[in-house]
Structure formats: structure tokens, C-alpha cells
C-alpha positions in Angstrom: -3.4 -24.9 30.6 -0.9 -22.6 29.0 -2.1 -19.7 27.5 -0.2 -18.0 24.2 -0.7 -14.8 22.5 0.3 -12.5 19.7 0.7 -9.3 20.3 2.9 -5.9 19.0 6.2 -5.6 21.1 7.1 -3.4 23.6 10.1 -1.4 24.5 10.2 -3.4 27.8 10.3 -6.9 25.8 13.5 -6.0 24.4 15.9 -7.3 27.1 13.5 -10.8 26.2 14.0 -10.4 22.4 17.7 -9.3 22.4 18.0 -12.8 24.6 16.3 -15.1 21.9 18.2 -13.0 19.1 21.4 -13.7 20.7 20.8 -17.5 22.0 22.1 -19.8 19.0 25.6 -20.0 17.7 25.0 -17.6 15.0 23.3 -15.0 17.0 26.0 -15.0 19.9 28.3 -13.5 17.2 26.1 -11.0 16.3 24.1 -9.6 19.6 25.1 -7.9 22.8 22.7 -9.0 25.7 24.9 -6.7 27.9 22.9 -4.8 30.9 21.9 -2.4 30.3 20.7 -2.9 26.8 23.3 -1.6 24.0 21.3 1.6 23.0 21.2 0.8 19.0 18.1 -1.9 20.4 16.8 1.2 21.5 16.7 2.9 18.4 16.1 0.1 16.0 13.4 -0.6 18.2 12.1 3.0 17.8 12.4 3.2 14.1 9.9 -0.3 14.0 7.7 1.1 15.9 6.7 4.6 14.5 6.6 2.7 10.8 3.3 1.2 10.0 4.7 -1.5 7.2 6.9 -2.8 10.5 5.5 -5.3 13.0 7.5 -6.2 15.8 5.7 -9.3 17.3 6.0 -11.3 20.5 4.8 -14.9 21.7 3.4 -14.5 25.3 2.9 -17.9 27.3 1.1 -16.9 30.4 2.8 -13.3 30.1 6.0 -14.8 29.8 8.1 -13.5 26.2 8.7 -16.8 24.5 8.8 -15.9 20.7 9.4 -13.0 18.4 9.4 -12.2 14.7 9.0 -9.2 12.6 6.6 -8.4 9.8 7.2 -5.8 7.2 4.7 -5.2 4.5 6.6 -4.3 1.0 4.6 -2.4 -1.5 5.5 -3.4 -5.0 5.5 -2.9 -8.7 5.9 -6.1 -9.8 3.3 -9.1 -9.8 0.7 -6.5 -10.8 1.5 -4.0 -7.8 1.3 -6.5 -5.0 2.5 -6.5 -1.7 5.1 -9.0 0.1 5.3 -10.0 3.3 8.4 -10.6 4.7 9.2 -12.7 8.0 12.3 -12.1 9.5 13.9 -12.5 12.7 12.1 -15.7 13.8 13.1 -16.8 17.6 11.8 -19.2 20.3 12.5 -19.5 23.7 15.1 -22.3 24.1 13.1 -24.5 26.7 10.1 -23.8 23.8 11.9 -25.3 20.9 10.3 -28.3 19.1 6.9 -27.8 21.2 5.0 -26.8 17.4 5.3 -22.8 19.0 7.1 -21.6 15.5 4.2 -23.6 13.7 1.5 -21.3 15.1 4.0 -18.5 15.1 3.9 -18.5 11.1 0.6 -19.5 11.2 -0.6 -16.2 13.0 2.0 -14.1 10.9 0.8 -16.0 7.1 -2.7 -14.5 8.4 -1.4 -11.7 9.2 -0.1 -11.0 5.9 -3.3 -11.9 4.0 -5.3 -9.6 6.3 -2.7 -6.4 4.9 -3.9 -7.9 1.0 0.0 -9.8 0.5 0.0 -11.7 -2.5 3.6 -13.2 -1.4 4.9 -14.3 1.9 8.8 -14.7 1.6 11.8 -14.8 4.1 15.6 -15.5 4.4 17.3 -18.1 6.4 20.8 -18.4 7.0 22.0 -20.7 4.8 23.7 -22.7 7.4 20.4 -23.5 9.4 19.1 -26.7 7.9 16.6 -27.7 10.8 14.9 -24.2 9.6 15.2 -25.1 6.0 13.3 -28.2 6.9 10.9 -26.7 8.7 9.9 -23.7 6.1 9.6 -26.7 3.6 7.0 -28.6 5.5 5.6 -25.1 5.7 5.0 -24.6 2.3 7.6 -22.6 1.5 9.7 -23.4 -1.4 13.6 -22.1 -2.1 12.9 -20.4 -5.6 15.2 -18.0 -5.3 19.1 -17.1 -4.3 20.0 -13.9 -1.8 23.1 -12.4 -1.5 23.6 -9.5 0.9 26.2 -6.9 1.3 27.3 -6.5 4.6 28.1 -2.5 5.2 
């Protein structure tokens, strides 16, 4: 039997991350999984890590990387000074797609949030990935809202 775990990433994960960033159609047009790593994964990574409203979170399956997502915690005014969660960055491990993995994956990071006092979990999707639409509906998670963002 398999055995998975959560835990905070580490610099060395990021060749395994950078992978699962870049493996979809959208990602390849974004990410450089060049060797060695472009350094900007380097410093990203960096900046996560020393911030403690940023969790950069890995899937292990017998030690093996097989999932990632980050976590930030957003203080707020609004909704009686409450705090958000917001999940971003959501990958699996191709040959770990459809195997209920990104089920316990927001499972673990929903808890996660209600253990830093959240009030509000929230996340944005590409609007061109409808299997993940689907999925954060059966969730729970409802599209109340419309994002833009400005690219720079």
C-alpha cells in the first residue's frame, strides 16, 4: 500500500513542481523545465518560503513528488476582518490524474485554512479548464464571482 503525505516544499522539489507546472497545454506556454532550473524558480521559491502567509505544499506517494499547490493566507477588512485562503497552483502527477489525489489534496488544504481561522476559501481557474470547473463544483465551490488580471 501507497503511502501519501503533505508536507511544506523544498528547494530540491522544484525540478518536480516546475515539471507538473509545465505538463498541460497551458503550462507548456508558460514554464521552462530547462536543466538546470531557470533561476526566477529559485527566487520565487525563496520569497514563499521566508513568508509565513505562503505555503508551498507537496503530495509525496512513497517519497515520490506527485502533487503541489500553494496556500496563501490574506488578512482582510472586509467580511468583519476575516481571512481568505487562497489555493493556487493546483498540479498532479500525470500518471496520478483521475485517482481522487486532488480530492484529498483540497481536502488537506480546506483544513488547512480553517486551522489559520479562514472564513473564505477561494481560487482562480483558467477559464479554459472545464474538467477543473467541474471538479471545484462537486467540491463545493461555487463561481460567484468574475477575475480579470493584468498581465505586466
Amino acid at each position: 500500500m501507497t503511502q501519501i503525505s503533505f508536507r511544506r516544499a523544498r528547494e530540491t522539489d522544484l525540478p518536480s513542481i516546475v515539471a507538473m507546472l509545465a505538463d498541460d497545454e497551458l503550462g507548456r506556454q508558460r514554464e521552462d523545465t530547462s536543466h538546470p532550473l531557470a533561476e526566477c524558480y529559485r527566487s520565487a521559491f525563496n520569497a514563499l518560503d521566508a513568508d509565513p502567509n505562503q505555503f508551498l505544499a507537496v503530495v509525496t506517494e512513497d517519497a515520490v513528488v506527485v502533487g503541489t499547490l500553494q496556500l496563501t493566507f490574506i488578512p482582510g477588512l472586509s467580511r468583519k476582518g476575516a481571512w481568505r485562503g487562497q489555493i493556487e497552483a493546483v498540479r498532479i502527477a500525470g500518471h496520478r490524474r483521475g485517482s481522487g489525489l486532488g480530492r484529498q489534496m483540497f481536502q488537506w488544504a480546506i483544513a488547512q485554512c480553517r486551522e489559520r481561522g479562514c472564513n473564505l476559501v477561494q481560487l482562480t481557474t483558467d477559464r479554459d479548464r472545464l474538467d477543473a470547473h467541474r471538479f471545484y463544483e462537486q467540491l463545493g465551490f461555487t463561481a460567484g464571482h468574475i477575475g480579470y488580471k493584468l498581465a505586466l
